[in-house]
C-alpha positions in Angstrom: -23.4 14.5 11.7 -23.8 11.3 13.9 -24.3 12.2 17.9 -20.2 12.9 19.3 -19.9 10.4 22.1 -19.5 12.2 25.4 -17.0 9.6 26.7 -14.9 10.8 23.8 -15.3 14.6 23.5 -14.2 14.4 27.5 -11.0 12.2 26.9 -10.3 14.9 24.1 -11.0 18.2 26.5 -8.4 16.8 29.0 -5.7 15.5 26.7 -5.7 18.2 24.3 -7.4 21.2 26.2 -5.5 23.6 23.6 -7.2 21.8 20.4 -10.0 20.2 21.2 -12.6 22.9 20.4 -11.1 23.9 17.0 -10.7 20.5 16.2 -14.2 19.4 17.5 -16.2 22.2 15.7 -13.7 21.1 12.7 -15.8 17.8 12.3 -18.9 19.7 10.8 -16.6 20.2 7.9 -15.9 19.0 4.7 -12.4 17.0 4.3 -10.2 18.4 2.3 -9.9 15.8 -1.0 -6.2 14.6 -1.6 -4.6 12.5 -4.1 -0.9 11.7 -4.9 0.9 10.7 -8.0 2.4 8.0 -9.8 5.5 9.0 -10.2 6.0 8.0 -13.6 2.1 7.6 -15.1 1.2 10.7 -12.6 3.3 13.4 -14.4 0.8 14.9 -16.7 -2.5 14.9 -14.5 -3.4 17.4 -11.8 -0.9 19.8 -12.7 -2.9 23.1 -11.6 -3.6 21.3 -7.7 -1.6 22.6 -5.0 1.4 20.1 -3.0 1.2 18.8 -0.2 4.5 19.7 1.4 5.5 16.7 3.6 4.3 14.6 -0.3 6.5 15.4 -3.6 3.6 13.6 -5.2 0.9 14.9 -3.1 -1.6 16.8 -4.2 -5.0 18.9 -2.6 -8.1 19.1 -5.1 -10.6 21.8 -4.9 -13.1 19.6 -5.1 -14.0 15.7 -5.1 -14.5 14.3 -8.8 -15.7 11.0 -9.2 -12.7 9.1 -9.6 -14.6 5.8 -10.7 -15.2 7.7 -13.8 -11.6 8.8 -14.5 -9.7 6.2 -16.8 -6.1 7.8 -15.9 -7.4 6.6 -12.0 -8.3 2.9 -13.5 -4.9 3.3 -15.6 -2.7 3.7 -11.5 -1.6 7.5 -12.4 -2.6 8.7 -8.8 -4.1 7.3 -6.0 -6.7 8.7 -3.3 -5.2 8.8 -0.4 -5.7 11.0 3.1 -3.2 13.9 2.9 -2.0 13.6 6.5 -1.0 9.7 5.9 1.4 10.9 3.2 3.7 12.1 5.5 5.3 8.5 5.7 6.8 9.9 2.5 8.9 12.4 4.6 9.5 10.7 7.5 11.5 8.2 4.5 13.8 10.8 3.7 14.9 11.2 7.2 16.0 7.6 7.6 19.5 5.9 6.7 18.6 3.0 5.0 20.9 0.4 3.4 22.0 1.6 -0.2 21.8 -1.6 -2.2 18.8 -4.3 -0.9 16.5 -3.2 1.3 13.8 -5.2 3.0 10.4 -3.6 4.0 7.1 -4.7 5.6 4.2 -2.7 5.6 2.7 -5.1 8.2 -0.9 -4.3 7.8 -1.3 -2.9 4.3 -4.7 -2.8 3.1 -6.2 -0.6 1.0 -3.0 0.2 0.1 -1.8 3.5 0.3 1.1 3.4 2.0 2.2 0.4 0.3 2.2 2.4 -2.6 3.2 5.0 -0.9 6.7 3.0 0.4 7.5 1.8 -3.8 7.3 5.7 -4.8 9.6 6.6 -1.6 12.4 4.0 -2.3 12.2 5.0 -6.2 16.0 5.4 -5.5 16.5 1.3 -4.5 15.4 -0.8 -7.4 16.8 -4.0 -5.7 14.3 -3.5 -2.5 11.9 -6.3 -1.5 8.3 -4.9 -0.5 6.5 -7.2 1.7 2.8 -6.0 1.4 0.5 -8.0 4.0 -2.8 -7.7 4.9 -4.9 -10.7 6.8 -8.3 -10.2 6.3 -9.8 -11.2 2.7 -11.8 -8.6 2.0 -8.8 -6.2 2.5 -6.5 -8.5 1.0 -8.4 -8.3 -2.2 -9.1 -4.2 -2.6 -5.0 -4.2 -1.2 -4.3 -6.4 -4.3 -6.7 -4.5 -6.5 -4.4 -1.0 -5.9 -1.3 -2.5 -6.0 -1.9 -4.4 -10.0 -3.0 -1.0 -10.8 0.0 0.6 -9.8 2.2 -1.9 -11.2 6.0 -2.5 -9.1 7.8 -5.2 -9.9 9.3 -5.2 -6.2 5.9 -5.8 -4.3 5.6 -9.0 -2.7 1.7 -10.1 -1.6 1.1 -11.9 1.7 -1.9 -12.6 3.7 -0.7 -13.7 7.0 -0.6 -13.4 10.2 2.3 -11.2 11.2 3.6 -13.9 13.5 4.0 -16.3 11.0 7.0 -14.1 9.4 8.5 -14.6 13.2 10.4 -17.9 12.3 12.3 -16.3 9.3 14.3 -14.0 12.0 15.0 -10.3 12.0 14.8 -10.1 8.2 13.5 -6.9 7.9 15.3 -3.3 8.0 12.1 -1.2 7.6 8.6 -2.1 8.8 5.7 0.2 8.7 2.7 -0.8 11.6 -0.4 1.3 10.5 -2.6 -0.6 13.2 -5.7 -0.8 13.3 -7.4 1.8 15.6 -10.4 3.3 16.7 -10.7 5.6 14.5 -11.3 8.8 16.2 -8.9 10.9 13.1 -11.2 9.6 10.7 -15.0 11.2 12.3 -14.6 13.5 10.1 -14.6 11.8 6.7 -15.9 8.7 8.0 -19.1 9.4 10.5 -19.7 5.5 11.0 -16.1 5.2 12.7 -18.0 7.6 15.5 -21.1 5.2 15.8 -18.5 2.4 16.1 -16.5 4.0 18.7 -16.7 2.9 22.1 -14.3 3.1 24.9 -14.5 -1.1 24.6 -13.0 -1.2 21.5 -10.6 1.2 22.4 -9.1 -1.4 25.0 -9.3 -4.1 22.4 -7.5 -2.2 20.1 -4.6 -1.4 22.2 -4.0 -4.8 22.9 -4.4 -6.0 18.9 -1.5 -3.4 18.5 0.7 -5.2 21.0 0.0 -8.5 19.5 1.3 -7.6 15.7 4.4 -4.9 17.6 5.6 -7.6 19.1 6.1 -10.0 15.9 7.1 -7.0 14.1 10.2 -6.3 16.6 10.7 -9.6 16.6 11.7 -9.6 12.7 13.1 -6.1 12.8 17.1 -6.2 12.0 19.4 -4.1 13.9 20.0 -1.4 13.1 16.3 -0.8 11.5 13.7 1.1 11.5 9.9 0.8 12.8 7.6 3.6 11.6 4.0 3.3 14.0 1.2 5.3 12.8 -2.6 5.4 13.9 -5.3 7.1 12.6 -6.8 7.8 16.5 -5.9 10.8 19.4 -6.1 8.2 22.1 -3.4 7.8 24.1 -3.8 4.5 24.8 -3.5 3.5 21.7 -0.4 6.3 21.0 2.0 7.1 23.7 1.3 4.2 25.6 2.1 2.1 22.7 5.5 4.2 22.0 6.6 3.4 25.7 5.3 -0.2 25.4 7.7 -0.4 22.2 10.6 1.5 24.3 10.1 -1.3 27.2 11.9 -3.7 24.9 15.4 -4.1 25.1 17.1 -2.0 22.3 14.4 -0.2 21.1 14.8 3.5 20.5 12.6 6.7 19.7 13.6 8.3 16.9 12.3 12.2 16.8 11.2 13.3 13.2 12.1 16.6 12.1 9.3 18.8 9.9 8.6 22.5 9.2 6.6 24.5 12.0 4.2 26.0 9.5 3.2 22.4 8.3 1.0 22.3 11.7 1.8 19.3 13.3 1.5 19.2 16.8 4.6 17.2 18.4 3.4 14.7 20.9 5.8 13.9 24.5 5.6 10.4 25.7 7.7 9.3 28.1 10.3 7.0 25.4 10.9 10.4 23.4 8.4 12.5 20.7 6.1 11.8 18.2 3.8 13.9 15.6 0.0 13.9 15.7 -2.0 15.8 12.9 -4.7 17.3 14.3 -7.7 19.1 12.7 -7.7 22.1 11.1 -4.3 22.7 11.9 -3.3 19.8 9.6 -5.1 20.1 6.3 -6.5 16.6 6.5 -7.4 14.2 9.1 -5.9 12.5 12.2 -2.7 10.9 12.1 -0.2 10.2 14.9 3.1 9.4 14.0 6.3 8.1 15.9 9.5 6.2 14.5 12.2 3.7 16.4 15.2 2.2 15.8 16.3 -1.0 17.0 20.2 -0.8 18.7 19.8 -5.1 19.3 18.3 -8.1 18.9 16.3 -9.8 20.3 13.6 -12.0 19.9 10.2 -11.9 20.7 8.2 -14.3 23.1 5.6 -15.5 20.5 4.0 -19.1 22.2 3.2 -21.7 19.2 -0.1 -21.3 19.8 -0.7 -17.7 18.6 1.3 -19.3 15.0 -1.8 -19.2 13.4 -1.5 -21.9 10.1 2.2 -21.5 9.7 3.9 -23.8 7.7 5.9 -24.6 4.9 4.7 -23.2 1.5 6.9 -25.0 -0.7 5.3 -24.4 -4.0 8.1 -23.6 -6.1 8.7 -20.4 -8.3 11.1 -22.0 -10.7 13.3 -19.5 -13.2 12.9 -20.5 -17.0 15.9 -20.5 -18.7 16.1 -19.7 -22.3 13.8 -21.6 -24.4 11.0 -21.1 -27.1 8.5 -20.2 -24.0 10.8 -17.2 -22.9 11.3 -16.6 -26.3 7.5 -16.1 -26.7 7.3 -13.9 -23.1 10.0 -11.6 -24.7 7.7 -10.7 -27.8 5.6 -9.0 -25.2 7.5 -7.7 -22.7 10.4 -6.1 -21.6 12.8 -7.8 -19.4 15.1 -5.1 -18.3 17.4 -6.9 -15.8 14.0 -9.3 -14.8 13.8 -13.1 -14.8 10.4 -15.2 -15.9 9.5 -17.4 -13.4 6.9 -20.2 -13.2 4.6 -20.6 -10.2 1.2 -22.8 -10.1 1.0 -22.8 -14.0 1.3 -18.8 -14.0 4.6 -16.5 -15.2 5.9 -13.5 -13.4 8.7 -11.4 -14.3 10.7 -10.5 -11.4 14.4 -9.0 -10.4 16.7 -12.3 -9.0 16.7 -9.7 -5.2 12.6 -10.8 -5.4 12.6 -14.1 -6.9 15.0 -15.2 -3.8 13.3 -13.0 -1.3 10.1 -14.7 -2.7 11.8 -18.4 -2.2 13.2 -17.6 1.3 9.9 -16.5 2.6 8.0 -19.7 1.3 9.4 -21.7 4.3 7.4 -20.0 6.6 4.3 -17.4 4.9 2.6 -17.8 1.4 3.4 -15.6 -1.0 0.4 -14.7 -3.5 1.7 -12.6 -6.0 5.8 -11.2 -6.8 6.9 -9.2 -8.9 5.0 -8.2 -12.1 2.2 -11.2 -13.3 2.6 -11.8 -17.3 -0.3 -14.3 -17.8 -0.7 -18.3 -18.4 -0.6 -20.5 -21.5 -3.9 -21.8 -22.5 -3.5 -24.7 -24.8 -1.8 -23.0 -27.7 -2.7 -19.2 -26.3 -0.6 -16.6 -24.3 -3.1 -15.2 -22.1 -1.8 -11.9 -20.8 -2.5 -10.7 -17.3 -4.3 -7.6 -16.3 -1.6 -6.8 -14.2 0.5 -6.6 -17.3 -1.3 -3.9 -18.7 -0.8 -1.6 -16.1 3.3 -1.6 -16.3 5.9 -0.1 -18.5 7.4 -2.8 -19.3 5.0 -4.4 -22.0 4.9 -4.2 -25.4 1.7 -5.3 -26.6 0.1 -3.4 -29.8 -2.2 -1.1 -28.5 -5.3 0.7 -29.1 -5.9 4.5 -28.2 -9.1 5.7 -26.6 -11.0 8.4 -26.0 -12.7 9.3 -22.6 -16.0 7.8 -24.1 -14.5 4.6 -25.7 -12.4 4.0 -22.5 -15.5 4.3 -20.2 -17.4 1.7 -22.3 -14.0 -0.2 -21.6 -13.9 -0.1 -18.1 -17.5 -1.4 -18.4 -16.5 -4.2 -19.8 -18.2 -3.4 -23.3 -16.5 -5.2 -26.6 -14.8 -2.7 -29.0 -12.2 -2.3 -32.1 -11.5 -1.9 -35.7 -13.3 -4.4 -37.9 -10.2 -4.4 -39.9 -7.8 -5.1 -37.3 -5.7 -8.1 -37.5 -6.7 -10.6 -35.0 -4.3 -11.1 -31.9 -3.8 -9.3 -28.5 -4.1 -5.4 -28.0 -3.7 -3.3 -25.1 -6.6 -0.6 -24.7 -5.2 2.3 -23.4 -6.1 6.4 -22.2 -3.4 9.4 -22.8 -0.8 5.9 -23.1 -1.7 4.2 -20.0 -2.9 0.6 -20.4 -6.5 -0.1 -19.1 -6.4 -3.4 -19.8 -6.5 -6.0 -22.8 -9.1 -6.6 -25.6 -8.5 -9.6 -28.1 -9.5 -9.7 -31.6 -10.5 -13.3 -33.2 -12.7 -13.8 -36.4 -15.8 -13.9 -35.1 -15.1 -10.0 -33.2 -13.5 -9.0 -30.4 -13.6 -10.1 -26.5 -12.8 -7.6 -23.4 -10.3 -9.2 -21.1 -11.0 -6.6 -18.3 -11.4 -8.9 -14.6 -14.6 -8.8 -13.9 -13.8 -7.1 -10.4 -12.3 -4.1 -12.2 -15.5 -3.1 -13.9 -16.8 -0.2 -14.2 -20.2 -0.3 -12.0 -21.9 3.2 -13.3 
């Protein structure tokens, strides 16, 4: 284990004098491994794992399989995710959120877990818009990576800074802000976030987080809700912020109700309490939690200047009405209540509540990817997108594998029948689609993105 930095194991004696020792001998540990279900493609797998209680879908392994070599993980039937994190999913249930359309932002959403995370949770509002941004590229791209793997139609993509959304208005009723921190939950299961940690970065932190609140209260609606999380003990970069947030006009702290015997240690600021998971009385890592409401609006004082590359994105995503091209979609998928729109030579199949949530946003952000992506027409061909194997609503022919043939899959190898007509086929493992092959007569081709290869 890396060298604990003095500066830190201090801050932690004085602010938690009760848990710092247990929590500070807890980082020789192992972390517990955690994963949580689709909740459709998750029903059959993991079925002897204990719950996590704050997560219906949540779920403790004994120990940590390699997940790149499990097709139902490429297929979107769980996703790894930190077990404290998860309890977003209760803090959901809690809230009284608009029955019909819902707006959310999860403001900075990479890798992707609680965008995920937020489409499971709101299973019960299938006209909700889910605003999933993330800024950096490398980010954006694992973010969009997760989210085509588990495959809902109500995820909007973004890359944007979050004061470009500022010019659209208070827009949203439920924003998530899991801001970037310094890390301290995370030394456990992540020893380079100790190297990194420096009382520095620390500051600079704390001031990133008041850059993207203050958009994100600015497009808060009233009456919404603002769920902050870090992944960090520090107070700065915790209680400070929740009475930062509280020095707005209209903001209000929310307290969040869970069972004693869960372990989480409720946290005082001055604007009202929050919850912080702390090692080992939390089985999993840090994780500070606090929730507001907004009573009024207001708007935020965001100067021109820190607009970075806002502007119009006008490229239109235009609904096709019925013709031989729709005709054509329907043969291979389901439209259940969607519509199939056109955008930069590509068709999606979105709800109408996304396809004009989608157009709205263009005045001011770029949307990447709506709804579910069905593919392009290459001169006379139907190209299917990968995306489109991953959701229930296709209806391609498919072919079932075993483990072995679906590993060989993954890697991108060419397989099938001889015999098989030629034409499109999904490959799938247990009935989840992995992606397509295509048979033509000189054999077959694997259709799997390059970036979602299998690498071992």
């Amino acid at each position: 284990m890396p060298h604990i930095p003095e500066d830190w194991k201090l801050r932690l004696l004085k602010d938690f004098p009760d848990d710092a020792p247990a929590l500070l001998q807890s980082l020789s540990t192992q972390p517990p491994v955690s994963i949580r279900l689709h909740p459709i493609k998750g029903k059959n797998v993991f079925q002897q794992a204990s719950s996590i209680p704050w997560c219906k879908e949540g779920r403790y392994l004994e120990e940590r399989p390699v997940f790149a070599l499990d097709p139902l993980w490429h297929a979107g039937a769980y996703y790894v995710q930190e077990a404290s994190s998860m309890l977003i999913q209760h803090i959901l249930t809690q809230l009284i959120l608009p029955e019909k359309s819902i707006n959310v932002l999860d403001a900075c959403a990479a890798p992707g877990g609680k965008s995920t995370l937020l489409t499971a949770a709101l299973s019960q509002h299938p006209q909700a818009r889910i605003v999933c941004n993330e800024i950096l590229d490398q980010r954006y791209r694992i973010l969009e990576e997760n989210l085509i793997r588990w495959s809902d139609e109500r995820c909007i993509l973004t890359k944007e800074p979050i004061e470009n959304f500022v010019p659209l208005g208070p827009i949203f009723d439920l924003i998530l802000v899991d801001a970037p921190c310094s890390g301290e939950g995370l030394f456990r299961k992540d020893p380079n976030a100790m190297e990194e940690w420096s009382l520095k970065q620390t500051h600079h932190c704390a001031t990133t987080q008041k850059t993207i609140l203050r958009s994100a209260l600015s497009i808060l609606r009233e009456g919404g809700y603002l769920i902050y999380s870090t992944c960090t003990f520090n107070p700065m970069e915790n209680q400070e912020i929740c009475d930062w947030i509280c020095s707005h006009e209209g903001m209000k702290m929310i307290e969040i109700q869970c069972e004693e015997n869960w372990g989480w240690k409720k946290i005082e600021t001055t604007a009202g309490q929050a919850l912080q998971a702390m090692m080992p009385s939390v089985k999993g890592e840090g994780f500070f939690c606090a929730v507001f409401t907004k009573k009024q609006n207001f708007q935020a004082n965001i100067s021109s200047n820190e607009r970075k590359n806002a502007k119009n994105h006008t490229l239109p995503w235009k609904e096709l009405k019925e013709n031989t091209l729709t005709t054509v979609w329907k043969d291979i998928v389901s439209l259940e209540n969607h519509r199939i729109i056109e955008h930069a030579q590509d068709f999606y199949l979105m709800s109408a509540p996304v396809l004009h949530f989608t157009q709205m946003l263009g005045s001011s952000v770029r949307v990447r990817r709506a709804g579910l992506k069905q593919g392009r027409i290459k001169g006379k061909d139907l190209v299917p997108d990968s995306a489109l194997a991953y959701s229930h609503l296709q209806k391609i022919q498919r072919i079932e594998l075993n483990l072995d043939e679906a590993l060989r899959f993954l890697r991108r190898e060419p397989s099938g029948n001889e015999n098989s007509p030629m034409g499109w086929y999904l490959a799938s493992f247990q009935g989840l689609g992995l992606g397509y092959l295509k048979k033509h007569a000189s054999g077959w081709t694997n259709h799997l993105p390059v970036d979602f290869r299998l690498r071992m």
